[in-house]
C-alpha positions, 0 to 999 in steps of 0.5 A: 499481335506479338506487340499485344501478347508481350504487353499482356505478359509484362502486366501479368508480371507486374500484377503477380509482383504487385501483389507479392510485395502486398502480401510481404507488406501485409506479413511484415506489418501483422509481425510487427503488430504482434511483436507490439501486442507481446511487448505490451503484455503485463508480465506475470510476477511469478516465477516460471516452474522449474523442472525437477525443481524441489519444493520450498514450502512455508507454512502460514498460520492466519487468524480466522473467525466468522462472525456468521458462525458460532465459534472462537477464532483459531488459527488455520494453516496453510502451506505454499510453494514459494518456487510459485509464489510472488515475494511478498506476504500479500503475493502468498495470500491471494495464492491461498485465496485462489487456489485454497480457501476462498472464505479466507477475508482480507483487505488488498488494493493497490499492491504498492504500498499507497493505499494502506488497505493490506496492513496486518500483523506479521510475525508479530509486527504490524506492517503491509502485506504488499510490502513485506517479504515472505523472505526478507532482504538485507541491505544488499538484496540477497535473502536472510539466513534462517528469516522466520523459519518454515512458519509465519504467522499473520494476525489482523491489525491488534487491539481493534475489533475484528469485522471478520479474518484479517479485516479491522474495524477502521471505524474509530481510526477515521472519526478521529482523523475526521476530527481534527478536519484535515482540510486547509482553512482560511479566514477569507477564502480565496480572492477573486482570480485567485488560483492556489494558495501558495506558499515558499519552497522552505514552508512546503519542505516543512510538510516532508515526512508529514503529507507522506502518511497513508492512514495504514493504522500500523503506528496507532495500532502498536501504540500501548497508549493507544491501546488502553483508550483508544476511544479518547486518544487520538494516536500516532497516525492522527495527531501527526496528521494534525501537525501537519496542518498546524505546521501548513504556511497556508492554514490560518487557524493553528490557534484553534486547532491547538486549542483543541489537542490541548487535553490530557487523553487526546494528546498526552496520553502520548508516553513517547514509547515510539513503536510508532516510529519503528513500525511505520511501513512508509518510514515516518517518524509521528513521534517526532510530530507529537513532541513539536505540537507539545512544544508549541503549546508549551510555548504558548 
């Protein structure tokens, strides 16, 4: 009988073990996860508030016109604490349109300056907002001394049409990318089995500084010549473009598309002014493009 009860007290021991090692498991284990789930969190990029922190405002003056409404375009103002701001101009714009003024338009996409959409003009330059800071850096990352002051004024893209606030008309910019077809053409298309078409290592290397192009319109936009005939020159962005597959080891029909840059508006409008070099956003140079594709129709 003795036997009995000191068996039914051991497994009452184990069993109370048993299920506090469970529920140390179960505790270690939701820790775990929940450290996980925070590790996995998205990081807000702005700044936390700090305490008795004073205020650092700027002052953005953007360009606004509804078509809806019978009135001229104006300006409007809008100040911003950048101690609760993101760096950059586009951080300051959502800001605005969050906690502001919904009605204010603009394009905006990738935040990575891929996709081209938040191009504008910036303090007088044409530029991404997502790349451009409200405060800009030196070499060494630290802020420039009196950068702009307390007021910075954002216009759309210059001499295009304006569908509303700071959204451009692009509807010119792409007919003319679409007319140079840029699209690799071959004479016989692909053999059966065929994969790819490839090409050397030193033909790829000479498409560097071309492929790179995100079809912004910040180059063509602060071309002077492209702004007096925008309806027949093709601009910057386009024509290197353009070279970029006449210079393609792939392509079998430089010839043709030679021929067809050969005019006096669609190529030589070019004045080599080279704004466009200056105030591209991914650092291209497309006035170097259109010298090469003048030289090689002098070479012809």
């Amino acid at each position: 009988m003795l036997g009995m009860k000191s068996v039914t007290a051991a497994v009452a021991r184990s069993t109370i073990s048993l299920s506090a090692s469970s529920a140390s498991i179960s505790s270690n284990l939701f820790r775990a996860l929940s450290t996980t789930t925070e590790s996995l969190k998205v990081k807000s990029t702005t700044p936390p508030p700090v305490a008795n922190q004073a205020e650092r405002i700027k002052y953005f003056k953007i360009y606004r016109w509804d078509p809806d409404h019978r009135q001229k375009p104006y300006l409007s103002t809008y100040p911003v604490d950048l101690n609760d701001c993101g760096p950059m101009v586009l951080d300051a714009l959502i800001k605005i349109k969050s906690e502001q003024d919904p009605t204010l338009t603009f394009r905006r996409s990738c935040r990575e300056g891929i996709c081209g959409s938040c191009a504008m003009n910036i303090n007088g330059r044409n530029t991404l907002a997502c790349l451009c800071y409200i405060d800009p850096k030196d070499e060494d990352g630290n802020t420039k001394s009196n950068s702009g002051g307390d007021v910075m004024k954002i216009y759309p893209l210059p001499h295009m049409y304006v569908i509303k606030d700071l959204v451009p008309d692009m509807g010119n910019f792409y007919e003319q990318y679409r007319s140079i077809e840029p699209w690799l053409q071959t004479k016989e298309g692909k053999m059966e089995g065929q994969a790819e078409f490839l090409q050397t290592r030193e033909d790829r290397a000479k498409l560097d500084g071309m492929y790179e192009c995100i079809l912004c319109a910040c180059c063509s936009t602060a071309c002077p010549s492209y702004w007096w005939n925008a309806d027949k020159y093709l601009g910057p962005a386009v024509l290197m473009q353009a070279y970029r597959w006449i210079e393609d080891s792939r392509d079998e029909f430089q010839d043709k598309r030679l021929a067809e840059l050969d005019d006096a508006f669609k190529l030589y409008r070019c004045h080599t002014i080279m704004n466009c070099t200056k105030v591209c956003p991914k650092h291209l140079n497309p006035g170097k493009a259109i010298a090469h594709i003048k030289k090689k129709l002098a070479e012809k």
